[in-house]
N, C-alpha and C positions, 0 to 999 in steps of 0.2 A: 607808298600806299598800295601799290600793286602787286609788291612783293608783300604784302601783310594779306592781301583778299588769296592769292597763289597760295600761301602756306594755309591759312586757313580750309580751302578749299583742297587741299592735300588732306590736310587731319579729318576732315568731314567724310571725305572719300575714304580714307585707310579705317577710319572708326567702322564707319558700316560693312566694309570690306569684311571685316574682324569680325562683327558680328555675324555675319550672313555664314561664314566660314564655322564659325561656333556653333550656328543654330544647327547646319546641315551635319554635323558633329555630333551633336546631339541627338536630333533626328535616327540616326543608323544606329546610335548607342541602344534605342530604347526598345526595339524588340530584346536585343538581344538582353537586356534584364529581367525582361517576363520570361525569356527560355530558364534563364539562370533560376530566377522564382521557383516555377514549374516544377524544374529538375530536385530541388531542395526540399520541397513541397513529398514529391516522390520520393525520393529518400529518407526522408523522415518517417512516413507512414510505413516504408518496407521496414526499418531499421525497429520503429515500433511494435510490428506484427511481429518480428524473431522473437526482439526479444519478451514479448510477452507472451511466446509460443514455446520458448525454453526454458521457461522458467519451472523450479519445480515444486514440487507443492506436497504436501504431506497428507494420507488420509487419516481423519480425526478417528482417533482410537473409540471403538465402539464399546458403550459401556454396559456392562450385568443386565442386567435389566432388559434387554433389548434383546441380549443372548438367548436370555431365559426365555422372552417372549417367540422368539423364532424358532427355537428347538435345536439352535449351535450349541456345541455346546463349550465351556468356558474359552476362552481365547487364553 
């Protein structure tokens, strides 16, 4: 009987052990996720700016009409 409360008393100790060891594991993990966030966050928005800063883009052919009105004359 003594040796059943002993081992018991082992598993109850090593359980929480385990756990407390987990939490603090945890614990240190979760800044460093918001950095990781942050960072990905920030690179997305630069990666965004390029490339919609290199993109190129065509000017819409100006039509008669418009020519005539301005005093250009035919393109």
């Amino acid at each position: 009987m003594l040796a059943f409360v002993v081992l018991l008393a082992a598993s109850i100790v090593g359980f929480f052990s385990t756990a407390m060891s987990a939490r603090r594991e945890s614990a240190g993990y979760k800044p460093g996720i918001a950095v990781r966030q942050l960072a990905d966050v920030v690179t997305n928005v630069l990666l965004g700016q390029i490339a919609e800063g290199t993109k190129s883009w065509e000017i819409p052919p100006v039509s008669a009409s418009l020519n005539a009105k301005s005093g250009v004359p035919g393109v």
